[in-house]
C-alpha positions in Angstrom: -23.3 -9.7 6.9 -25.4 -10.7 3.9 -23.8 -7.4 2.1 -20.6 -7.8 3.0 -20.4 -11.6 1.5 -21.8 -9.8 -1.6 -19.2 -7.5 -1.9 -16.5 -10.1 -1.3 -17.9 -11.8 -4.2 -17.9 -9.2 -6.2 -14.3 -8.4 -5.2 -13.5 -12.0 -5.8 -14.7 -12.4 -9.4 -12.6 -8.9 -10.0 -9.0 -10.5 -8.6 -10.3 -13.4 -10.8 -10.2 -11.4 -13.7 -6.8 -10.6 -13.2 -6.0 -14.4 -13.2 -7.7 -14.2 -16.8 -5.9 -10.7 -17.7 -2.7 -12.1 -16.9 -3.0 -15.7 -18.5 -4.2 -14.0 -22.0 -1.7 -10.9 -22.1 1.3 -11.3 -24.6 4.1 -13.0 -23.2 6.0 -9.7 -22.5 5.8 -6.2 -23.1 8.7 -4.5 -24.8 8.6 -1.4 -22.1 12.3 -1.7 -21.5 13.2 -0.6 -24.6 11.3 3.0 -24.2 13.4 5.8 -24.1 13.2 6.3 -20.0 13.0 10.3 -20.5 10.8 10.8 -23.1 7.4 12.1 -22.0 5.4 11.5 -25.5 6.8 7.9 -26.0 5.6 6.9 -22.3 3.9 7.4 -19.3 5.5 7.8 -16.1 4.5 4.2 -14.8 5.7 2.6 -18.4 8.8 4.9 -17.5 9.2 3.4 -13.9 8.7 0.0 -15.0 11.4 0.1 -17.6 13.8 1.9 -15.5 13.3 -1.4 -12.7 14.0 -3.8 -16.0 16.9 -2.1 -16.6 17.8 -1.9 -13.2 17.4 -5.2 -11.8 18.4 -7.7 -14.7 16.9 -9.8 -12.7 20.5 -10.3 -10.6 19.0 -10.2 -7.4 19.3 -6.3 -6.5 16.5 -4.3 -4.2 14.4 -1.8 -5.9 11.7 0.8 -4.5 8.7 -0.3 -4.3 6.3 1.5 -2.3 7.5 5.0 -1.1 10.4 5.4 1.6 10.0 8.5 4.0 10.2 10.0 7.4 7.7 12.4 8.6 9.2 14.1 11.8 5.9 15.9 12.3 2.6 14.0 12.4 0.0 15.0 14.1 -3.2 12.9 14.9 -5.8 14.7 17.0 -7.1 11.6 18.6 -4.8 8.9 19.5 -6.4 5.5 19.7 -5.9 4.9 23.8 -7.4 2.1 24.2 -5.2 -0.5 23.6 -2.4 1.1 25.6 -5.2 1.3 28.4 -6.6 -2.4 28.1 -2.6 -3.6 29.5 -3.5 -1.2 32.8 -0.8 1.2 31.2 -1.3 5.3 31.7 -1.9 6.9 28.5 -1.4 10.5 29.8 1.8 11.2 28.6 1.1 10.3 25.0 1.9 12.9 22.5 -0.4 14.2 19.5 2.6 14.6 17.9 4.3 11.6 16.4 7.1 10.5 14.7 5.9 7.9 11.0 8.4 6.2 9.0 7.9 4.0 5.9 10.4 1.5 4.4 9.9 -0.5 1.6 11.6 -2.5 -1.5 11.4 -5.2 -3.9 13.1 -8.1 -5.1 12.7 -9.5 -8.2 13.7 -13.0 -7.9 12.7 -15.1 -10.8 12.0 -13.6 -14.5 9.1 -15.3 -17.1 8.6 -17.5 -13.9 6.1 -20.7 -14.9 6.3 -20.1 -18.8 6.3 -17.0 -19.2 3.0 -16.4 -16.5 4.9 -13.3 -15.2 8.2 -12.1 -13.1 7.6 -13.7 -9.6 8.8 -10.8 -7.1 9.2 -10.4 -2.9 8.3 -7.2 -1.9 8.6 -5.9 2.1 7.3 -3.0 3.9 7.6 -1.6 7.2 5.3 1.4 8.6 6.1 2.7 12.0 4.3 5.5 14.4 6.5 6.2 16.9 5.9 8.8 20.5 9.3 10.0 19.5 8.5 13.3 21.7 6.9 11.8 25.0 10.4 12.0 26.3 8.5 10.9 30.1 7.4 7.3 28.8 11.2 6.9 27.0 9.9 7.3 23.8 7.6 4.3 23.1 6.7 2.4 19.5 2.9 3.5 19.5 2.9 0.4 16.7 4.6 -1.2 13.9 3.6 -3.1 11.3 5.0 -5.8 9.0 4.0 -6.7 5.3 6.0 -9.3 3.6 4.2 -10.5 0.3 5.0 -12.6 -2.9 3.7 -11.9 -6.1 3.9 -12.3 -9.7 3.8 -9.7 -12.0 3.2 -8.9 -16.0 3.3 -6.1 -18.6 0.1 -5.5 -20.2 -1.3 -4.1 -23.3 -5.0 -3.1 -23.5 -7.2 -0.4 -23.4 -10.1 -0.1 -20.8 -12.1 3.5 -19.9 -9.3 5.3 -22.3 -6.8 4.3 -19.7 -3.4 2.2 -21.0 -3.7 -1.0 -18.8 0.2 -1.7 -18.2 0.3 -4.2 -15.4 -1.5 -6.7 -13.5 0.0 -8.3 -10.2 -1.4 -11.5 -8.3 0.2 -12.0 -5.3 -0.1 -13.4 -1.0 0.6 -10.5 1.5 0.9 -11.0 5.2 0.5 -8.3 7.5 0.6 -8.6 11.5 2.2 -5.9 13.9 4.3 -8.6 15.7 2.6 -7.7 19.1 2.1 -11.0 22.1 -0.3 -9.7 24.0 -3.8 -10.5 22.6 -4.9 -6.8 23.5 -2.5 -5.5 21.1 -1.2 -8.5 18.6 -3.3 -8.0 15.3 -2.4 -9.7 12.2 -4.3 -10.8 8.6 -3.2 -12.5 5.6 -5.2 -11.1 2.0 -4.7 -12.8 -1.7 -5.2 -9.9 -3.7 -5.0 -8.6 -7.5 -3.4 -5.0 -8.9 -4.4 -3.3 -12.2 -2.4 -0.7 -12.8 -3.6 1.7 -15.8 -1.8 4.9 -17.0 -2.8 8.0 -19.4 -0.2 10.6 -20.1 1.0 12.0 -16.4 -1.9 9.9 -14.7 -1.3 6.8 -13.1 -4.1 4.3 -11.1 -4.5 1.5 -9.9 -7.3 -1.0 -8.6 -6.1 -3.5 -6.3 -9.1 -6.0 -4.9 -8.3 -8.8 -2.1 -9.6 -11.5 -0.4 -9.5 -12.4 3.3 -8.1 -15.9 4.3 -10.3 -17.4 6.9 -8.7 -18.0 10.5 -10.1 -20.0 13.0 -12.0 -17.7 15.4 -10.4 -18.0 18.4 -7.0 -17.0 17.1 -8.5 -14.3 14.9 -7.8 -11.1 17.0 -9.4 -8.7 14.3 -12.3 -10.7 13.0 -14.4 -7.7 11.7 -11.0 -5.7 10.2 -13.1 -6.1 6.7 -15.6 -4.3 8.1 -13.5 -1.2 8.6 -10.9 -1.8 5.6 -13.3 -3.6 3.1 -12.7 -5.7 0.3 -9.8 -3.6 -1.7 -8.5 0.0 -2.2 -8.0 2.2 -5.0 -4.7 4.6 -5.7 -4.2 7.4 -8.4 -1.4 9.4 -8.7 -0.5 12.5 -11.4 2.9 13.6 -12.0 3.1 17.3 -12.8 6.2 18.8 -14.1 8.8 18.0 -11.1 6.0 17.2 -8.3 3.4 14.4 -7.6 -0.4 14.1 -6.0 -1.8 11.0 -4.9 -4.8 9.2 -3.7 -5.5 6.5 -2.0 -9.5 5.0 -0.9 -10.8 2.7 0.8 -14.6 1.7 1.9 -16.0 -1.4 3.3 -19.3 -0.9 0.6 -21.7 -1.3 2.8 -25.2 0.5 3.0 -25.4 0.0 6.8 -22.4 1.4 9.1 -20.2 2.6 5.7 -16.8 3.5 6.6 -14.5 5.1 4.0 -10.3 6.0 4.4 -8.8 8.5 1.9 -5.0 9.3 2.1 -3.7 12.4 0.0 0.0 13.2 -0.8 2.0 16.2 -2.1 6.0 15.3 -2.7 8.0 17.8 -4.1 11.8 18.3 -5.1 13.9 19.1 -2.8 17.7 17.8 -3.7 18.4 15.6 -6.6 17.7 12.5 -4.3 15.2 13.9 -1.3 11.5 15.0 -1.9 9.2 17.1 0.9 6.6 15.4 1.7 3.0 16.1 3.0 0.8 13.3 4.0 -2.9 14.0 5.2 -4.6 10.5 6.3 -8.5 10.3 7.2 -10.3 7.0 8.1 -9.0 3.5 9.5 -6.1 1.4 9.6 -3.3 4.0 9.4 -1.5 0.9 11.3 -3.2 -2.3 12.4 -3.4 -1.7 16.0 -6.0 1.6 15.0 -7.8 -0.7 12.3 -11.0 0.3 14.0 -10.7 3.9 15.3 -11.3 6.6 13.2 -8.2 8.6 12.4 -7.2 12.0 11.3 -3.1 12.4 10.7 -1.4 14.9 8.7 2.2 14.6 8.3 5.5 16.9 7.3 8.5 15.0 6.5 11.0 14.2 3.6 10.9 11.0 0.6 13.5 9.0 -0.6 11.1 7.3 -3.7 7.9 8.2 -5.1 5.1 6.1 -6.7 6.6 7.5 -9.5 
């Protein structure tokens, strides 16, 4: 326990920097007027932030946000059971072969909100694993998951590491599965920060958080820290017409360390559809698995990229 306080400290006085990082940067960064295409003016994330400006006008319009796909084929080679089995429900028909979607978007909804502090944003995503194939149970949700989240968000303009720091978000994220039944409801809700930095065709991001406390006896995952510590880490590098990405976890701790790691390939496909692989290894692929140990990999197709 003593460790883990420790590292939420330590995690703590990081999003607090970002409070700092975004109260000191210029009012607003000028990325909207880089030329969208042109690879020696601008990184892909400048690129992709520039192309939501231009986008959104702030006139109330959805915008990608994390990526959207579909991966008809994912196969996990050891299906959390228990859950399923704690309601006194057989769990002999489920499939190792699942169905995992992903929708997500953003809405900008108020520009230089609080003098010029940043653009205030709502962002939602939605991650399902569904036993599309066991056809014998009628095709059950294995588990869904809901993250709606407010945030504000600013351009930035320093250097750190010879990385281009061009963002920093603060935001509130709430994330629950919507289950009733204690055996299967989970839920948390995280303050967090995002740096996002950028160097010609790389892109990364560290993204602390913070745990709001709940009272114990409506906390249904009280040791979910434990297994998906105190913040994660994504890094992405766009090369030519494909991208590979990186996202880690680990809970920082000496004694019982846990780590996640998810890696992507996308690739084109048509003008507006990417193939996608996904290969996920650790905990809290949804909520309801947040402590079993994992191990997915996933065909399928993208409608957006990180970048």
């Amino acid at each position: 326990m003593r460790g883990g306080r420790a590292c939420s400290r330590i995690w703590s006085g990081i999003a607090l920097l970002g409070w700092f990082v975004l109260l000191s940067s210029p009012a607003r960064a000028q990325v909207s007027n880089l030329p969208a295409a042109d690879d020696d003016v601008a990184g892909p994330l400048s690129r992709r932030i520039a192309e939501q400006s231009v986008a959104s006008g702030f006139s109330w319009v959805l915008l990608p946000y994390r990526p959207t796909y579909i991966l008809p084929v994912a196969y996990n080679e050891d299906i959390n059971k228990k859950p399923i089995e704690a309601q006194g429900i057989t769990s002999n028909n489920m499939e190792n072969v699942e169905l995992k979607f992903q929708i997500s978007f953003l809405l900008p909804i108020w520009e230089d909100a609080f003098r010029g502090f940043g653009d205030l944003c709502f962002a939602y995503t939605q991650v399902s694993i569904w036993q599309a194939y066991d056809f014998d149970d009628s095709s059950p949700f294995r588990d869904t998951n809901y993250e709606p989240e407010f945030f504000l968000r600013k351009d930035t303009d320093y250097h750190l590491l010879g990385l281009h720091g061009r963002m920093v978000s603060l935001g509130a994220v709430h994330q629950s599965n919507g289950r009733g039944s204690e055996a299967l409801s989970r839920s948390w809700n995280r303050l967090y920060a995002d740096f996002m930095f950028e160097r010609d065709n790389f892109v990364c991001s560290v993204k602390p958080w913070w745990r709001i406390p709940e009272d114990e006896d409506e906390d249904n995952n009280q040791d979910i820290e434990d297994y998906l510590g105190y913040g994660e880490f994504h890094a992405a590098y766009k090369w030519g017409d494909q991208v590979y990405a990186l996202m880690f976890r680990n809970n920082m701790k000496t004694d019982e360390n846990r780590s996640t790691i998810q890696l992507d390939w996308t690739f084109p496909i048509t003008k507006h559809i990417k193939g996608y692989v996904q290969y996920f290894d650790g905990y809290g692929e949804v909520l309801l698995d947040y402590d079993h140990h994992d191990r997915q990999i996933g065909v399928g197709f993208l409608l957006n990229d990180w970048l």
